[in-house]
N, C-alpha and C positions, 0 to 999 in steps of 0.2 A: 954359315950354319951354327957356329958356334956362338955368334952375336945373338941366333934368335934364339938358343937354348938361353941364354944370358935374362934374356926379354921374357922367355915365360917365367921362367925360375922367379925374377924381378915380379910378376905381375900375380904370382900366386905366394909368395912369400906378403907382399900390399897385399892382396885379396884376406891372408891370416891375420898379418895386425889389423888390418877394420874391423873383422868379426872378432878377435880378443878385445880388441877397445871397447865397440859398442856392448859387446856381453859384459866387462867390464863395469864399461859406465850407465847401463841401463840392472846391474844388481848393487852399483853404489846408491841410485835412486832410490831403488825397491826398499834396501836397509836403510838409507838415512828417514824416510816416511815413515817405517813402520815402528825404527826409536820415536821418531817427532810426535807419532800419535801416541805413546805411550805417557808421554809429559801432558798434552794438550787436553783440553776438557771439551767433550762434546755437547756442539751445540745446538744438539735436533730440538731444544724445547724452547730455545731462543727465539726473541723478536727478532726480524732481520729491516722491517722500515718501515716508516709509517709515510700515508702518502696522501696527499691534496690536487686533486684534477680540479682544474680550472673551465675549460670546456675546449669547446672545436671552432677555430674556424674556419671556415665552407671559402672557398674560390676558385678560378677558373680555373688558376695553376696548379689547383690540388690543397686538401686539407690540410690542418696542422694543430696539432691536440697540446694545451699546457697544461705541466704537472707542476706539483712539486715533492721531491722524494728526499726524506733524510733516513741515514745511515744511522741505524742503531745495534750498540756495542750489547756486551754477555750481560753489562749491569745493567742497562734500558738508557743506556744517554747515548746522545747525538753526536757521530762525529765527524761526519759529515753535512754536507744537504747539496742539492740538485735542485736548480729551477731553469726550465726553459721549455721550450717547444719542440715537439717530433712531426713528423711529416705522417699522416693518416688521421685516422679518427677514433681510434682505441690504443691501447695501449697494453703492452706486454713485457714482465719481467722475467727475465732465468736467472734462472742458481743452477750451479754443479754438486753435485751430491758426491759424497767420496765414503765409502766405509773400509776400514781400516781397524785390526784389533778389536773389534765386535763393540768399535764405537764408530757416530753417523758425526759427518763434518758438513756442514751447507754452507755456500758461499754464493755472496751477490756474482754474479757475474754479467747482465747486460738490460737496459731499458730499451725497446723501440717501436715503433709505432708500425701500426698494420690500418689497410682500409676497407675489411672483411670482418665478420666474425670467428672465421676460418683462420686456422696457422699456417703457414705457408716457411717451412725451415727457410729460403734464401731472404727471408724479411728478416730473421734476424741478424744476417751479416750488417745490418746497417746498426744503428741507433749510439747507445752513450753506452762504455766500458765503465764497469764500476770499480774494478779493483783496486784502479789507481787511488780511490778514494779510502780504502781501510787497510792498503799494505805500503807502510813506509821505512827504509832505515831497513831493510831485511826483517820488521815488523808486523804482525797483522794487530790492527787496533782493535779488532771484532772480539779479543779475548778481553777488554777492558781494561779501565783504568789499574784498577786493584790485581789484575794479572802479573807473575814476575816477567821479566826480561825472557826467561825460557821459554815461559809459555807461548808469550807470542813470538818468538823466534821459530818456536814449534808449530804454531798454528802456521806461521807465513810460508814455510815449507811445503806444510801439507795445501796451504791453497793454490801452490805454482803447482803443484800437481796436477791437481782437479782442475785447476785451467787451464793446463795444457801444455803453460809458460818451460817444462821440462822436455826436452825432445828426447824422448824413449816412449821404450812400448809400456801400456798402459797395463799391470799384471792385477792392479786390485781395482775395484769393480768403483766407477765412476756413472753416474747418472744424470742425465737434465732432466730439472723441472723448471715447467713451464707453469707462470702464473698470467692467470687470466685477466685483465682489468675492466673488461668493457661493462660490467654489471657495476660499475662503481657510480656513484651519482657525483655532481660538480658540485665543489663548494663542501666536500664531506670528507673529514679525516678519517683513516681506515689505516690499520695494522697488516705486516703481514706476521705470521708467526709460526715456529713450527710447533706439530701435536707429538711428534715422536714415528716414530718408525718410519722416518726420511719422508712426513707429508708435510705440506702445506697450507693454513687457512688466510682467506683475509677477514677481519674484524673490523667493525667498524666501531672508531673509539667513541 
């Protein structure tokens, strides 16, 4: 009798420290974001890539669309680039939207190919991860060359955020957007860019 008082006692004291941890470590997240966005410069008016479709090819085994996509930073250069092939016949980019401090943060988050005109959310578990490409060293290089060391320390925080890279509950408002490719012609450089209030165009340069 006494063993099993021992065993709840045991199981509801655990049961307290996970909820003091995670409440814990899901309001160190909440503060360390909401300083990092106060450093970071929002980048709702930024370029975010300019892009080159090559075309489709058609076969038995199924389509496969080449692009080529380069990563562009806060000053307009490249610090990145992406070239290969997706499995469809259009093609589709997301970014995570994050507003924080009544500033808008947009981040590449994924390339992949579709064989509809239609979105279909389980298409995008497939395709190419961007992030790897503009967050290095606890870095995001999306704030630019001329950014300080804070800045982009700041920005790379708030982008594990918005993509999800932090396991806690999400308290400030996170958005996908979804960019459409399939009106792009082959052979034609095209921009994507934001206009402000968390939208997105594509331009063709």
């Amino acid at each position: 009798m006494l063993k099993k008082r021992n065993l709840e006692i045991f199981i509801v004291n655990s049961l307290i420290f996970l909820l003091f941890f995670a409440a814990t470590y899901n309001l160190y997240i909440y503060t360390v974001c909401r300083f990092s966005a106060s450093y970071a410069v929002s980048n709702d008016m930024d370029e975010y890539m300019r892009i080159k479709i090559y075309g489709t090819s058609y076969s038995s085994e199924g389509n496969t669309i080449s692009a080529n996509f380069s990563l562009i930073d806060s000053g307009g250069n490249e610090i990145a680039q992406l070239e290969r092939s997706w499995s469809g016949s259009y093609l589709t980019v997301e970014f995570c939207m994050l507003n924080v401090n009544h500033k808008t943060f947009i981040f590449p988050k994924k390339i992949y190919g579709r064989d509809s005109f239609f979105y279909y959310s389980d298409e995008s578990k497939k395709g190419s991860v961007l992030e790897k490409y503009y967050n290095d060293n606890q870095q995001c290089l999306l704030a630019g060359y001329n950014s300080t060391e804070k800045i982009r320390n700041s920005l790379y925080r708030l982008s594990h955020y918005a993509l999800g890279k932090y396991y806690c509950i999400k308290f400030m408002n996170c958005t996908k957007l979804i960019v459409d490719l399939s009106n792009c012609e082959n052979e034609v450089f095209y921009s994507i860019k934001g206009i402000g209030s968390g939208k997105l165009k594509i331009q063709e340069l």
